[in-house]
Each structure stands twice: as structure tokens, then as C-alpha cells.
C-alpha positions in Angstrom: 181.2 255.8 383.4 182.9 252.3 382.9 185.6 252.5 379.9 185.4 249.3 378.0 187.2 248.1 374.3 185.6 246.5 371.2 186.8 244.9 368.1 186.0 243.9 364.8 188.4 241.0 363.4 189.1 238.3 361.1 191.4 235.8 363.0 192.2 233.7 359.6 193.9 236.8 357.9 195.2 238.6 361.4 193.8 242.0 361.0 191.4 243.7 363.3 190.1 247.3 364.1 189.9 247.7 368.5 187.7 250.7 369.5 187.8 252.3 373.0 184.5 253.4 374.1 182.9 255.0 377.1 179.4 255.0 376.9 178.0 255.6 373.0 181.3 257.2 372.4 184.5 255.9 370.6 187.3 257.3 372.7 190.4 255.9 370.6 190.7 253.3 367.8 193.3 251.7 366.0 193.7 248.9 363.2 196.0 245.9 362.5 196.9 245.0 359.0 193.5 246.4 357.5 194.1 249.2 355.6 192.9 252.4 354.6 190.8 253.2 357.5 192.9 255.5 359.3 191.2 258.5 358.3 187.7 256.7 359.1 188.8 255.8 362.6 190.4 259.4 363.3 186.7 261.3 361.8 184.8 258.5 364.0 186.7 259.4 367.3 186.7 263.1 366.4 183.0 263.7 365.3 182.2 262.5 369.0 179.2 261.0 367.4 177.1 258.1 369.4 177.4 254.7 368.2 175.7 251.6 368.2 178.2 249.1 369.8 177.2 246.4 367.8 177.2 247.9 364.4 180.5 249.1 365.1 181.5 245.5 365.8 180.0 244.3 362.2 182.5 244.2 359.3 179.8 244.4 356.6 178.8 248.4 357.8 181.7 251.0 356.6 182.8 253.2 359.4 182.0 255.8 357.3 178.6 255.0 357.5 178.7 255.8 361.8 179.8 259.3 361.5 177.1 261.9 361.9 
């Protein structure tokens, strides 16, 4: 299955989140300059929970929110 990376950002303050997916699933993430979303990220990847690539992508839903 084809590998591919997603991101939600704000290019006027320089912070994003980058996702690395395969299929549904978030492989790896990591943030720039937005804090306090480590341990959302980390469950995320972990939970191996399908996710819907373009709520992932929208700043207004809380990654919380995506684990099952």
C-alpha cells in the first residue's frame, strides 16, 4: 500500500502537525511549534485506529477526538 504524508498548518504563525499514513492509518506524526500535542499524536499512532484523512487535516477537530 502507497505510504503518503499529511499536514495540518498555519503558515502565518509557522507551526504545523505532519502525519504519515498508509491507508486509514497514521504511521508517525510530529508537530512544529504547536504545543501540547505530543501525547495526542503518540495515542493516535499507537491506538492504530482508522482515520478520516481529511478530518485529520482540519485544525478545528482535536486529535483527541480521532482516537477510538
Amino acid at each position: 500500500m502507497r505510504k503518503r504524508g499529511t499536514t495540518s498548518c498555519d503558515k502565518a504563525e509557522r507551526r504545523f502537525i505532519a502525519f504519515r499514513m498508509s491507508g486509514t492509518g497514521v504511521l508517525a506524526g510530529m508537530s512544529v511549534n504547536v504545543w501540547d500535542v505530543v501525547d495526542s499524536i503518540r495515542a493516535l499512532v499507537l491506538s492504530g485506529t482508522d482515520v478520516d484523512e481529511a478530518r485529520l487535516c482540519d485544525p478545528g477537530v482535536p486529535l483527541d477526538t480521532l482516537v477510538t
